[in-house]
C-alpha positions in Angstrom: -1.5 2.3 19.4 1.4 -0.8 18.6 -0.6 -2.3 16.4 -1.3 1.0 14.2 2.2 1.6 14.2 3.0 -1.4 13.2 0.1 -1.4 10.5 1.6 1.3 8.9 5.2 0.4 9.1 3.4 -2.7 6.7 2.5 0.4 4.2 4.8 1.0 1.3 4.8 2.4 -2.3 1.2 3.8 -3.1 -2.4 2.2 -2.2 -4.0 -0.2 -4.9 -7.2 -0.3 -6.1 -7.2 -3.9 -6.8 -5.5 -6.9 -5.2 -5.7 -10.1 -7.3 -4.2 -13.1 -5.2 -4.2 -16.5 -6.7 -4.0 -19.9 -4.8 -1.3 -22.9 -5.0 0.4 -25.2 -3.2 4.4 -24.3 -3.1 7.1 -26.6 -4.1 7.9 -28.5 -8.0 5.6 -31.5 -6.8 2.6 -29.1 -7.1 3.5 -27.6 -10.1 0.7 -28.2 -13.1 -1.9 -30.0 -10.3 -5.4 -28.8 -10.7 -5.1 -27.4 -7.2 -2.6 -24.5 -8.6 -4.6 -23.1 -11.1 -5.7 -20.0 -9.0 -1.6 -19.2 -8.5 -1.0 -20.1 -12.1 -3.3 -17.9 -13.5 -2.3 -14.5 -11.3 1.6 -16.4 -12.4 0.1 -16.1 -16.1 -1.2 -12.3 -15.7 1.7 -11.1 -14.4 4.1 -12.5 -16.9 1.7 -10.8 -19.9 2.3 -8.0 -18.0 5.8 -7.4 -17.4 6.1 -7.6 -14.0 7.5 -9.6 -11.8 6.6 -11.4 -9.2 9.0 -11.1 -6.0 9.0 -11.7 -1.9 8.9 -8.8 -0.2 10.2 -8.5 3.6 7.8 -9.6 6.6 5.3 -10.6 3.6 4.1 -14.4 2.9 3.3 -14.4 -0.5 5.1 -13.8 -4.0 3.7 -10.1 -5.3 4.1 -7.5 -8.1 2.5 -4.2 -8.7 0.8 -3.4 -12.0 0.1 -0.1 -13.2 -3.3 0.1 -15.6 -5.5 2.7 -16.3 -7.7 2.3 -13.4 -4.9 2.7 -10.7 -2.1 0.1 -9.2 -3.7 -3.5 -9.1 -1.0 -6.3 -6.9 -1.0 -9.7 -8.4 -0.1 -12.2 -5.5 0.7 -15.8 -4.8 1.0 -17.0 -1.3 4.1 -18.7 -0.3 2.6 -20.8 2.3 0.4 -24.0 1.8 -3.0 -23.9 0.9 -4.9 -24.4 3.8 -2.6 -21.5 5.5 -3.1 -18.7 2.6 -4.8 -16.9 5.1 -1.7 -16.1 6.7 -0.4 -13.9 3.6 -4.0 -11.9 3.5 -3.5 -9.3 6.1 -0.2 -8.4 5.6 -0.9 -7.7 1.7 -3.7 -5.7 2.6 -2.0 -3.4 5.1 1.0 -2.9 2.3 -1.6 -1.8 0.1 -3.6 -0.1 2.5 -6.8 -2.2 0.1 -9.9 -1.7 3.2 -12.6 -2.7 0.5 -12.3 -6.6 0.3 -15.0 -6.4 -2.5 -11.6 -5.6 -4.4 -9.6 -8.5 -3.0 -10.1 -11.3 -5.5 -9.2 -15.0 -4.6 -8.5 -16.8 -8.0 -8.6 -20.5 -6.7 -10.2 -24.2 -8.1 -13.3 -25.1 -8.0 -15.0 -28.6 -7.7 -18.4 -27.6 -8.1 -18.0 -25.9 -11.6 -17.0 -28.3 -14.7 -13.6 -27.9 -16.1 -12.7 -24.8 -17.2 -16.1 -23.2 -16.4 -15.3 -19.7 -14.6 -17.3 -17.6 -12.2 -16.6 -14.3 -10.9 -18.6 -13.4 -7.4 -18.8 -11.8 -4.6 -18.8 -13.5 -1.0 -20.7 -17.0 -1.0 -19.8 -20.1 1.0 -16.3 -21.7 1.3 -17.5 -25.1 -0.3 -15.2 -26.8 1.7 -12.0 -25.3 0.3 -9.2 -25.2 2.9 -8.0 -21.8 1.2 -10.9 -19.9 1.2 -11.2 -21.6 4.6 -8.5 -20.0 5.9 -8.8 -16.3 4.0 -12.0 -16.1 5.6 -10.6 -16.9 9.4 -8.1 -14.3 8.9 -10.1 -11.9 7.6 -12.9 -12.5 10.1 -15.6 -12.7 6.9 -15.9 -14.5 3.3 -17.5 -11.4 1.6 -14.2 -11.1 -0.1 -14.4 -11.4 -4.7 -13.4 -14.6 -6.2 -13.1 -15.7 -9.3 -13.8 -19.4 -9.3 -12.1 -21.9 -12.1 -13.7 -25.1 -12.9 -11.8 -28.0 -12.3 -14.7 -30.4 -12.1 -15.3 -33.7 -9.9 -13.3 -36.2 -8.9 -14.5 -39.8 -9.5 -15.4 -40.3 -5.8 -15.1 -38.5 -2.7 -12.5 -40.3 -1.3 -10.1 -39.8 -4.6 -10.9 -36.0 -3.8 -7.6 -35.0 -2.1 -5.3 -37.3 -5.2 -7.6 -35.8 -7.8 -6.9 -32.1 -7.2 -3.5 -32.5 -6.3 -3.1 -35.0 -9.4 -1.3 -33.5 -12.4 -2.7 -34.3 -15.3 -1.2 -35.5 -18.5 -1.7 -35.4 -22.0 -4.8 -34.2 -23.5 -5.6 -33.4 -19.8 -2.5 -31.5 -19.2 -3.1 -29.4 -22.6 -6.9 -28.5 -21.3 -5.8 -27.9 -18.2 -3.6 -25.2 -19.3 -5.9 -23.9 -21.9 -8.6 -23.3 -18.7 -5.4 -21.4 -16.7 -5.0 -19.0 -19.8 -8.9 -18.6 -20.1 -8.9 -17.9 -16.2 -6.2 -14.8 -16.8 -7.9 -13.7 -19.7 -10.6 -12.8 -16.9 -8.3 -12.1 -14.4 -7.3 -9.1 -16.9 -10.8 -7.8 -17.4 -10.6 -7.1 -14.1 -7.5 -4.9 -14.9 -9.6 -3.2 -17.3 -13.2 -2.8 -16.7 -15.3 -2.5 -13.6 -16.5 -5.7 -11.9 -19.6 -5.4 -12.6 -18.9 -5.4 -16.8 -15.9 -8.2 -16.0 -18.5 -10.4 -13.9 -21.0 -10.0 -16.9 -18.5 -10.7 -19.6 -16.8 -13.9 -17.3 -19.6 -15.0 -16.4 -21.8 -15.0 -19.9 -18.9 -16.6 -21.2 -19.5 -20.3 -22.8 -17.7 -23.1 -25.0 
């Protein structure tokens, strides 16, 4: 009985059909690393949309609601560190009352796709990212949306940890935020078509 009164005390404002929550490291020494590109991108959306992104009380992430033609979507960046996003899940749920986590979308880096490459799913494995890592402990499941962004391999395992939270210069900078725009351009098809038609148009996409 606590715990539903204290799940709803978390509700405010009207339910959304969509929560969009993107993953980064906080603090200016993460800015522009590869590892950010899921936060910069929901940062990206929510800028082309007017809205913006603020802490709400007893909640761990940055959040703005959008309105759109199909319903109130919440673009969200967790204020914790990456391998505790999971912390800032639950609470953004409750606030939006959101019970069908096939409309919770993790926007986060990928190793396993080449730079820039983007993939929308649902569920799959974790392939060892400490964010999802931690979404899916909270959540008690992975069969939560993501949309996956391409940031390619690092040179050798061991450089793995550097590489991702490397920020790239020059030329690399420049691509790097050319693939962050490309990932909220999908992002926003979200916004406006179902995911089925988004996943198709995402994930047909090539160079």
């Amino acid at each position: 009985m606590a715990l539903r009164r204290s799940r709803d005390a978390d509700r405010r404002g009207s339910a959304s059909t969509l929560v969009i929550i993107g993953l980064a490291n906080p603090g200016p020494e993460y800015e522009g690393s590869r590892h950010n590109v899921g936060g910069d991108a929901v940062r990206l959306v929510a800028e082309r949309r007017g809205a913006r992104l603020t802490l709400e009380s007893r909640q761990r992430a940055l959040s703005a609601t959008v309105t759109t033609p199909r319903g109130l979507v919440t673009l969200a960046v967790p204020t914790t560190f990456m391998n505790e996003s999971g912390a800032a899940v639950p609470p953004l749920l409750r606030r939006t009352s959101l019970e069908d986590l096939t409309r919770l979308v993790i926007a986060h880096d990928e190793l396993d796709l080449e730079p820039g490459r983007l993939q929308l799913k649902i569920g799959g494995g974790l392939a060892g990212h400490n964010g999802l890592r931690s979404i899916a402990a909270a959540l008690g499941t992975q069969d939560f949306s993501r949309l996956r962004i391409g940031i390619g391999k690092p040179p050798s395992k061991e450089h793995g940890a550097d590489y991702v939270l490397q920020r790239p210069t020059g030329a690399r900078k420049a691509a790097l935020a050319q693939h962050v725009s490309a990932a909220a351009d999908a992002l926003e098809m979200l916004l406006d078509y179902e995911f089925e038609d988004a996943q198709r148009r995402v994930n047909g996409a090539r160079d």
